[in-house]
OpenMM code with the backbone's topology and positions (N, CA, C; nanometers):
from openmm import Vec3, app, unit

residues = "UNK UNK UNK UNK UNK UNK UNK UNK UNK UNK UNK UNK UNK UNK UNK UNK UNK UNK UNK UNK UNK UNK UNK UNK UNK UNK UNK UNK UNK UNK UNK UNK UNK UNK UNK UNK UNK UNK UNK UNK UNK UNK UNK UNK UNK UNK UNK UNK UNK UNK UNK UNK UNK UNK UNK UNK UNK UNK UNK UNK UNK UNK UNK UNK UNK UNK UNK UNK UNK UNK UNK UNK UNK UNK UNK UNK UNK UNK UNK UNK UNK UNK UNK UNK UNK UNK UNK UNK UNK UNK UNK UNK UNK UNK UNK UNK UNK UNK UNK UNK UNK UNK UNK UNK UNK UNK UNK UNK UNK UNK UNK UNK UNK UNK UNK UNK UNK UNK UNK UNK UNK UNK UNK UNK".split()
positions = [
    Vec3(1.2938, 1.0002, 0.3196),
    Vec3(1.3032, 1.1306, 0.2575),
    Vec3(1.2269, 1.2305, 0.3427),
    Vec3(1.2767, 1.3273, 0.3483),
    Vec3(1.2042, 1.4380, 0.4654),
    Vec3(1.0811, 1.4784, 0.3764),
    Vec3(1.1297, 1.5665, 0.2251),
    Vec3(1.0170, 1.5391, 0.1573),
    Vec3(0.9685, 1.4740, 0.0601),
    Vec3(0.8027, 1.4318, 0.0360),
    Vec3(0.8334, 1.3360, 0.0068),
    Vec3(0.8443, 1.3452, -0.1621),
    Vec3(0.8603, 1.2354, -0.2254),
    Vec3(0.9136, 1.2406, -0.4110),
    Vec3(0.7793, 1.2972, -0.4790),
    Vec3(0.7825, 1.3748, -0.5725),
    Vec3(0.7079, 1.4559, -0.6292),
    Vec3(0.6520, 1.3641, -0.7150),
    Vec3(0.7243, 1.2509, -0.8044),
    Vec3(0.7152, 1.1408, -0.8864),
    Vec3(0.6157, 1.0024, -0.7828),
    Vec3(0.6385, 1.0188, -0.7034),
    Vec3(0.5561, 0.9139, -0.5638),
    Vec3(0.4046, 1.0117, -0.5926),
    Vec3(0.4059, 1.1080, -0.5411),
    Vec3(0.3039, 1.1557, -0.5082),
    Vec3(0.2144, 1.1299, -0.6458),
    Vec3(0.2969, 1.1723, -0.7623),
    Vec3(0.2200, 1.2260, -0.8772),
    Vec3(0.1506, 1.0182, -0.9287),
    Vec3(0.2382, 0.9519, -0.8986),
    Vec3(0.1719, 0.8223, -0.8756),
    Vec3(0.0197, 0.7690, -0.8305),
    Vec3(0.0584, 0.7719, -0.7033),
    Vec3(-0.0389, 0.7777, -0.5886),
    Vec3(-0.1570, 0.8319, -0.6251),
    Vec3(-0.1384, 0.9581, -0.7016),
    Vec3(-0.2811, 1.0612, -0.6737),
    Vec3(-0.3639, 0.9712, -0.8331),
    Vec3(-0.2414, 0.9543, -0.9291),
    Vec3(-0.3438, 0.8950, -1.0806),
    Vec3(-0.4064, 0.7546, -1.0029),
    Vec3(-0.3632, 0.6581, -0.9049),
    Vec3(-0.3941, 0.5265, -0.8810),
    Vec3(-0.5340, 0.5754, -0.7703),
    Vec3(-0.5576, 0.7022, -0.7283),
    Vec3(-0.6601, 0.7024, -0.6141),
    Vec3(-0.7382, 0.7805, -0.7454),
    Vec3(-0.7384, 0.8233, -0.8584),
    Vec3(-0.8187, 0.9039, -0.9477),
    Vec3(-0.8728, 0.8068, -1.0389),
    Vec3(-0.8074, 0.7119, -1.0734),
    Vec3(-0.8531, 0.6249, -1.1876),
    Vec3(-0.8734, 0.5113, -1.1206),
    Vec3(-0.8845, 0.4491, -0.9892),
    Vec3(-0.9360, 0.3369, -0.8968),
    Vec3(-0.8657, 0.2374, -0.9834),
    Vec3(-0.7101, 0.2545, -1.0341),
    Vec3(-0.6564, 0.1086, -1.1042),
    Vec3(-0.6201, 0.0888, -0.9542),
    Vec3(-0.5788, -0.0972, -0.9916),
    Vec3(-0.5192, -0.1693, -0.8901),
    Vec3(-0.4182, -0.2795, -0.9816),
    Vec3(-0.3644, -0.1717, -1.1038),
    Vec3(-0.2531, -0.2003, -1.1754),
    Vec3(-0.1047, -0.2031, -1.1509),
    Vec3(-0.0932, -0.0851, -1.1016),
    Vec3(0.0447, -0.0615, -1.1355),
    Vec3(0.0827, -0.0796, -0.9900),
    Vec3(0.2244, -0.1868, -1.0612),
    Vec3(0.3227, -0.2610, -0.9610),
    Vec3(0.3449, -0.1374, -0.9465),
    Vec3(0.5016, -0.1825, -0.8484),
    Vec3(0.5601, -0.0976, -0.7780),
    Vec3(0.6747, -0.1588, -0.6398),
    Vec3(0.8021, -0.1001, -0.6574),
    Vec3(0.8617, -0.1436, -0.5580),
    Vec3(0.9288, -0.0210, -0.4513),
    Vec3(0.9292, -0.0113, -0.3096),
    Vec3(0.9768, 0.0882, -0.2513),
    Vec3(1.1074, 0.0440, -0.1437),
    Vec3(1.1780, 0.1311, -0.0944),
    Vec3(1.2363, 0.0415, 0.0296),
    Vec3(1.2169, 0.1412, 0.0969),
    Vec3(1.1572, 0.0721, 0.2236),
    Vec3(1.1139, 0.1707, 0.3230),
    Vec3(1.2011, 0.1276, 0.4816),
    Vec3(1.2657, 0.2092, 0.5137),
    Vec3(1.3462, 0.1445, 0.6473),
    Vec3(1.4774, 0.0440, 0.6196),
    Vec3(1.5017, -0.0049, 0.5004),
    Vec3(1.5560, -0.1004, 0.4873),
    Vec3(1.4922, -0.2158, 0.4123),
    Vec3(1.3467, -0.2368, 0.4511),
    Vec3(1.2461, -0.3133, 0.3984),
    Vec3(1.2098, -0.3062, 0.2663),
    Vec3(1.2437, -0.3948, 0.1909),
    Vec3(1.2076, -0.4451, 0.0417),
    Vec3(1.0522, -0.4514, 0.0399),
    Vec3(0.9690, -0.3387, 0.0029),
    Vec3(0.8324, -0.4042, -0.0247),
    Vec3(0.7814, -0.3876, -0.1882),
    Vec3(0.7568, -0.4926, -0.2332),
    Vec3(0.7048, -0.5051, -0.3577),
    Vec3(0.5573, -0.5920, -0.3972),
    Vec3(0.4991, -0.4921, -0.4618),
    Vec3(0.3766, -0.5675, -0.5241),
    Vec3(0.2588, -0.4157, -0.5850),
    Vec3(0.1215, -0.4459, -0.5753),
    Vec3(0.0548, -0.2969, -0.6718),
    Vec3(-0.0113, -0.2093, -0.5656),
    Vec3(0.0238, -0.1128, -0.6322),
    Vec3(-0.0597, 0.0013, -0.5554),
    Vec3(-0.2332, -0.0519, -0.5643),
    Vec3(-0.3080, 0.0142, -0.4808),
    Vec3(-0.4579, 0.0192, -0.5082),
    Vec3(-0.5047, 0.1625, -0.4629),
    Vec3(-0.6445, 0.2380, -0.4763),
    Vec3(-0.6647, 0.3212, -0.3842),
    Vec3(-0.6781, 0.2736, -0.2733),
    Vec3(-0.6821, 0.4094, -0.1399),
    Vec3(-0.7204, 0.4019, -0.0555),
    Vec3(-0.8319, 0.3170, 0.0162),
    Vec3(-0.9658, 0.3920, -0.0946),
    Vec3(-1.1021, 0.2985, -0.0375),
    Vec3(-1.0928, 0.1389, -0.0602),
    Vec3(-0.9994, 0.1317, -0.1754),
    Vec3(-1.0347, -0.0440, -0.2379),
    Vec3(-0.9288, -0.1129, -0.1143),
    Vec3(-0.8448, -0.0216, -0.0367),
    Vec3(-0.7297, -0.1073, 0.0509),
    Vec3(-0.8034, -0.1158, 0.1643),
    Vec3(-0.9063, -0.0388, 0.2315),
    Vec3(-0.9267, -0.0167, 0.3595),
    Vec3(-1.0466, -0.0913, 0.3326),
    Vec3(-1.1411, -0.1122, 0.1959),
    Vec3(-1.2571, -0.2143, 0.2245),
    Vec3(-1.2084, -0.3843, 0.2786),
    Vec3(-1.0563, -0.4066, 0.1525),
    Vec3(-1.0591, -0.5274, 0.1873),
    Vec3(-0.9893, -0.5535, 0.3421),
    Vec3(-0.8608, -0.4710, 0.3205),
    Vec3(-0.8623, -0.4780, 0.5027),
    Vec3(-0.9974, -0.4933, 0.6135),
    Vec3(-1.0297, -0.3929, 0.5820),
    Vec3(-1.2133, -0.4404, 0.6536),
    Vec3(-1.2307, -0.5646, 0.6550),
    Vec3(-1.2750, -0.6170, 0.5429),
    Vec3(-1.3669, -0.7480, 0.5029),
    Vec3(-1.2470, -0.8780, 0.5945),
    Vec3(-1.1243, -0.8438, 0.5605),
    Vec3(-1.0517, -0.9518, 0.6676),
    Vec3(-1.0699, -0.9777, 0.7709),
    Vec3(-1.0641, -0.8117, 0.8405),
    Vec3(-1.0690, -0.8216, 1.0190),
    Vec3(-1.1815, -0.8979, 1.0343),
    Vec3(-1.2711, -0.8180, 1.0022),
    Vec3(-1.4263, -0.8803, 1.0304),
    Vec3(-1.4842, -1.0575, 1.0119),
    Vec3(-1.3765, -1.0795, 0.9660),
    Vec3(-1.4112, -1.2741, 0.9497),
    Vec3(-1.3826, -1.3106, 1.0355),
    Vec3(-1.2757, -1.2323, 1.1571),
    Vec3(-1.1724, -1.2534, 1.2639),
    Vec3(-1.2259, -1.2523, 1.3724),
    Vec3(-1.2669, -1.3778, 1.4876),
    Vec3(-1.2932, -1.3697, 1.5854),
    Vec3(-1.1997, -1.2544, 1.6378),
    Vec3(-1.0893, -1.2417, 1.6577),
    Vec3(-0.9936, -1.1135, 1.7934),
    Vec3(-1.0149, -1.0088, 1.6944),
    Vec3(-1.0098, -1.0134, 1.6011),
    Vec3(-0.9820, -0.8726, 1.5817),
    Vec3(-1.1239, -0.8091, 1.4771),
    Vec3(-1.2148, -0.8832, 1.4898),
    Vec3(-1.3882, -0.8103, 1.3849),
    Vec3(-1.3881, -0.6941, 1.4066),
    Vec3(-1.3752, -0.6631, 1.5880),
    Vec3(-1.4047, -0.5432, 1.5996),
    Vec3(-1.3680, -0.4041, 1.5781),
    Vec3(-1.2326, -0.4510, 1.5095),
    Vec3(-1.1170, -0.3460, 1.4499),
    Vec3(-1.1703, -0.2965, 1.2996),
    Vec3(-1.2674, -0.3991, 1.2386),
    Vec3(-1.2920, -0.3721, 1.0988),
    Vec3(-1.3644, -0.2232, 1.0509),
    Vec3(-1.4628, -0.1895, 1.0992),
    Vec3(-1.4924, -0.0281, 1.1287),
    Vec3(-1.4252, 0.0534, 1.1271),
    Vec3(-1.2807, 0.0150, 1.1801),
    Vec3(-1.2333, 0.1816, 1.1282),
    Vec3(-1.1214, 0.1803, 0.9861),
    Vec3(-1.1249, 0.0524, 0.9448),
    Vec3(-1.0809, 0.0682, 0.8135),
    Vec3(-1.1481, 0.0833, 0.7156),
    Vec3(-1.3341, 0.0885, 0.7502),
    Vec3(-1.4347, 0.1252, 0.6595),
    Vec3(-1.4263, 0.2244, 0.5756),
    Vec3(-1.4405, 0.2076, 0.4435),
    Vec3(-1.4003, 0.3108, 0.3393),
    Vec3(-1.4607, 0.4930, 0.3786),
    Vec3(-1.5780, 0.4359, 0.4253),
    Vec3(-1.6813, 0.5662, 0.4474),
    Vec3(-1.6331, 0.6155, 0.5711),
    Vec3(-1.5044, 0.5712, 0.6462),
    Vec3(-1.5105, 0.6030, 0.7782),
    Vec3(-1.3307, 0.7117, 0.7494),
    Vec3(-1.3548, 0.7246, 0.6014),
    Vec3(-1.2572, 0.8365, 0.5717),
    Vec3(-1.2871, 0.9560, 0.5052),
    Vec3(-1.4359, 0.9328, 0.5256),
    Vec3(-1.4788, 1.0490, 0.4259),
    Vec3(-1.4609, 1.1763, 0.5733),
    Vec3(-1.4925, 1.3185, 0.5015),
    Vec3(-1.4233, 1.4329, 0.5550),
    Vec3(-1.2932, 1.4958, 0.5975),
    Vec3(-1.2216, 1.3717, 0.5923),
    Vec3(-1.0599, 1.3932, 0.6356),
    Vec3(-1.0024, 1.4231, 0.5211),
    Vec3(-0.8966, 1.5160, 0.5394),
    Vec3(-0.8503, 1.5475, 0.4111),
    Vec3(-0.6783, 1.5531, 0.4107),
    Vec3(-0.6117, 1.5121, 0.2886),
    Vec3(-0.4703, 1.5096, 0.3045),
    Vec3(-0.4454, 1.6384, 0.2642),
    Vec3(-0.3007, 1.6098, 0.2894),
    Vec3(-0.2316, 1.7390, 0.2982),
    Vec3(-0.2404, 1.8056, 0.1436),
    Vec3(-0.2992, 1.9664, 0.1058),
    Vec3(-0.3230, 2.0333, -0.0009),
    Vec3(-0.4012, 1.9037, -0.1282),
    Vec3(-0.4673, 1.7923, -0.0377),
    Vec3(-0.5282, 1.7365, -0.1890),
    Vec3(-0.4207, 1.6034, -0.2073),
    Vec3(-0.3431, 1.6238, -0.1735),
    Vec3(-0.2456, 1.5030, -0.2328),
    Vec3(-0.2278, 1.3774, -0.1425),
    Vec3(-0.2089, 1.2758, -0.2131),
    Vec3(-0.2103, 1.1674, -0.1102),
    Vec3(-0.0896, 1.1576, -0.0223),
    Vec3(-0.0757, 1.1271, 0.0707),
    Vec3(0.0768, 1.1114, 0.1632),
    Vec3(0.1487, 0.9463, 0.2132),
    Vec3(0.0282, 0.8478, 0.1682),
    Vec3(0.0497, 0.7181, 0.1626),
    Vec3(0.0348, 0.6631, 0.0330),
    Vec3(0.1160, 0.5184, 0.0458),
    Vec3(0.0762, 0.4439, -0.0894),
    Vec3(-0.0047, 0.3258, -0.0517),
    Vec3(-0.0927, 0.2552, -0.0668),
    Vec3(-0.1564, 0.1115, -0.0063),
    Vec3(-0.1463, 0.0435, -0.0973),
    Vec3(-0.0502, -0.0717, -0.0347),
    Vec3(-0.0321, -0.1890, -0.1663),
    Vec3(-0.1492, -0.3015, -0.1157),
    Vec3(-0.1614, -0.3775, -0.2033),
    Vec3(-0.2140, -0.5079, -0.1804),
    Vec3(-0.1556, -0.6068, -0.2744),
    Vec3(-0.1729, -0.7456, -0.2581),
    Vec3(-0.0969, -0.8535, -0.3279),
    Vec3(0.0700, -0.8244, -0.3048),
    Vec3(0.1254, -0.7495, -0.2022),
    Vec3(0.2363, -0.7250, -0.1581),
    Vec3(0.3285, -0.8148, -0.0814),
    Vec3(0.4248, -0.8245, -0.0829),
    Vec3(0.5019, -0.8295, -0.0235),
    Vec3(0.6717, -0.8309, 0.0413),
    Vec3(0.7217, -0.8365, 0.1384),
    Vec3(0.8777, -0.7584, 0.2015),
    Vec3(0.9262, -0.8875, 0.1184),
    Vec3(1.0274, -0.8794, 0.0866),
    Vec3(1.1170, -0.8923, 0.0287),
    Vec3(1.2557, -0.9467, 0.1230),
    Vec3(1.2933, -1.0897, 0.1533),
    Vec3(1.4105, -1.1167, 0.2542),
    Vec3(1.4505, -1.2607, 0.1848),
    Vec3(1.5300, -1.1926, 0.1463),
    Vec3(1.6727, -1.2639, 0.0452),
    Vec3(1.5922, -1.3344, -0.0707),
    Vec3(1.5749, -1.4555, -0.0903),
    Vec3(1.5014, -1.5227, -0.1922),
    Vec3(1.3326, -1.5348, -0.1372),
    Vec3(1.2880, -1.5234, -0.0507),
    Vec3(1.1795, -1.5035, 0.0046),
    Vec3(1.0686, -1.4221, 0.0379),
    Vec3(0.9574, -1.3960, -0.0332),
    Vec3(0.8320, -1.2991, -0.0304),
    Vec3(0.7603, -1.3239, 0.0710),
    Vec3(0.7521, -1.2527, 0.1749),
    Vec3(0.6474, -1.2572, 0.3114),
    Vec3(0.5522, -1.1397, 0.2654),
    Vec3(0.4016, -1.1832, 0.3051),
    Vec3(0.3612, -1.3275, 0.3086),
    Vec3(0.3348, -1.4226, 0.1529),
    Vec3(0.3864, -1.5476, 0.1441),
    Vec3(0.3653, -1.6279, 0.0213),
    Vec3(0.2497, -1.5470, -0.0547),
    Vec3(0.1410, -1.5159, -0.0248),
    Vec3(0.0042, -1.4683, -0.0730),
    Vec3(0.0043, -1.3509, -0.1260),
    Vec3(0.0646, -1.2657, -0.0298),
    Vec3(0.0951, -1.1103, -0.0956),
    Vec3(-0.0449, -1.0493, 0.0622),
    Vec3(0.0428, -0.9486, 0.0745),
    Vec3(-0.0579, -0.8698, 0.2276),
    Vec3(-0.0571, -0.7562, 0.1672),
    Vec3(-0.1583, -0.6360, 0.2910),
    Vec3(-0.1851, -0.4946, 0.2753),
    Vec3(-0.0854, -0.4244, 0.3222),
    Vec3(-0.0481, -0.3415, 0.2973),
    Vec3(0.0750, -0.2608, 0.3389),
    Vec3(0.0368, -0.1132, 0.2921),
    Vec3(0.0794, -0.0225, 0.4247),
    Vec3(0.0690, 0.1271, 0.4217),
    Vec3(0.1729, 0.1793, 0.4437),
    Vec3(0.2242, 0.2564, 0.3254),
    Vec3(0.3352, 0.2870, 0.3643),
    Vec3(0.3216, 0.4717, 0.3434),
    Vec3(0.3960, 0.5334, 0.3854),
    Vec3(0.4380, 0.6885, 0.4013),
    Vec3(0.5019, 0.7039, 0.2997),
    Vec3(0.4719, 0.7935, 0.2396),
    Vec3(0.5195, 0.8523, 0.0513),
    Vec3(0.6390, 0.9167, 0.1598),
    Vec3(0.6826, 0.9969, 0.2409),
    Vec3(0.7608, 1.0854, 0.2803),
    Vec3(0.8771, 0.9658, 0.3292),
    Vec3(0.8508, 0.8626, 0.3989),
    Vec3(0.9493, 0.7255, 0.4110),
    Vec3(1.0312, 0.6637, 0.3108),
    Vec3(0.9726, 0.6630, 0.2068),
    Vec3(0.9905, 0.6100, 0.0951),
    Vec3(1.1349, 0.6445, 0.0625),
    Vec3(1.3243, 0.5508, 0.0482),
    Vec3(1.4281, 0.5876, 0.0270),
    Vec3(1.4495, 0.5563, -0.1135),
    Vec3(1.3737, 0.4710, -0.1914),
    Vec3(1.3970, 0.4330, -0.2655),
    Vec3(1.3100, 0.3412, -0.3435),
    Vec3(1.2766, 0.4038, -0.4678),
    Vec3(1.1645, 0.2786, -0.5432),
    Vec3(1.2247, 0.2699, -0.7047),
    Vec3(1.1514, 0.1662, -0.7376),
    Vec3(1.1239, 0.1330, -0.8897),
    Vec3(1.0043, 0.0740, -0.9344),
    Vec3(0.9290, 0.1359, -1.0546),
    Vec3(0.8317, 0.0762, -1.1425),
    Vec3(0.8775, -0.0593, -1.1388),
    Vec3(0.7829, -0.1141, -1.0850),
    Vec3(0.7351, -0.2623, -1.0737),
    Vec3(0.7588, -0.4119, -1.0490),
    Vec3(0.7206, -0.5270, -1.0512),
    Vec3(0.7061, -0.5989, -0.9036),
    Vec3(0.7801, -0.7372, -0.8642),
    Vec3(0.9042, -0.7170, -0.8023),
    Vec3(0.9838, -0.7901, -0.8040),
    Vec3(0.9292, -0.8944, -0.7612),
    Vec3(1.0139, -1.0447, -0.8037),
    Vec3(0.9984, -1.1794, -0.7594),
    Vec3(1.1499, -1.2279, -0.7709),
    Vec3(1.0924, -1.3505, -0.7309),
    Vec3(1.2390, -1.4392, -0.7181),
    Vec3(1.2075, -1.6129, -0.7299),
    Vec3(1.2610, -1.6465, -0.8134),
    Vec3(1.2626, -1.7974, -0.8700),
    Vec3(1.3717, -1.8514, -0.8259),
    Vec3(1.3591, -1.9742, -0.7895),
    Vec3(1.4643, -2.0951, -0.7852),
    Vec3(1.5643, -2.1251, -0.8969),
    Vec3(1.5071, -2.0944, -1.0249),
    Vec3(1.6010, -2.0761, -1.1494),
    Vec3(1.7073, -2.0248, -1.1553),
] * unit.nanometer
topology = app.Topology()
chain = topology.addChain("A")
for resn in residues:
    res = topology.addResidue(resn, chain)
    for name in ("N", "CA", "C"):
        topology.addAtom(name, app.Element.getBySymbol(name[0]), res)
């Protein structure tokens, strides 16, 4: 979407105001099926942090996903312009990558297509 959904945004901004890490959510972005919950910003970029940093190759990457290492930057008029899922994941045919659920950043303005909340798929 060039711009992005007014209904996305108005999302986004209650999940970074009220620090839930409730509400599912499914988008397709590119083609890509991603499903699982929004979180804020700070709660996505601490645990991203806390991963790298266990990571021999990549510790040293963990710093700039530090929550505090977003303070002064500001989005566009106040509003958020990403969504950060966690417990996520793409969606390919009967199959959730990764089994676990990963972090995912996606662009509210990318976003072709979503629905309230969090698809799966059973063998049933």
């Amino acid at each position: 979407m060039s711009n992005p959904d007014e209904l996305l945004v108005d999302i986004s901004a209650m999940v970074e105001s009220g620090h839930s890490t409730q509400m599912s959510l499914t988008v397709v972005v590119g083609g890509a099926v991603i499903t699982g919950r929004l979180a804020p910003e700070a709660v996505w970029r601490e645990r991203v942090s806390e991963v790298l940093k266990d990571s021999d190759r990549l510790g040293p990457f963990s710093d700039i996903f530090a929550p505090d290492r977003r303070a002064g930057r500001s989005e566009r008029a106040g509003e958020p312009t990403h969504l950060h899922f966690h417990l996520a994941r793409i969606l390919q045919g009967s199959v959730g990558i990764p089994d676990t659920g990963g972090m995912y950043r996606v662009a509210i303005e990318d976003v072709g297509a979503w629905t309230v909340g969090d698809f799966s798929y059973s063998d049933q």
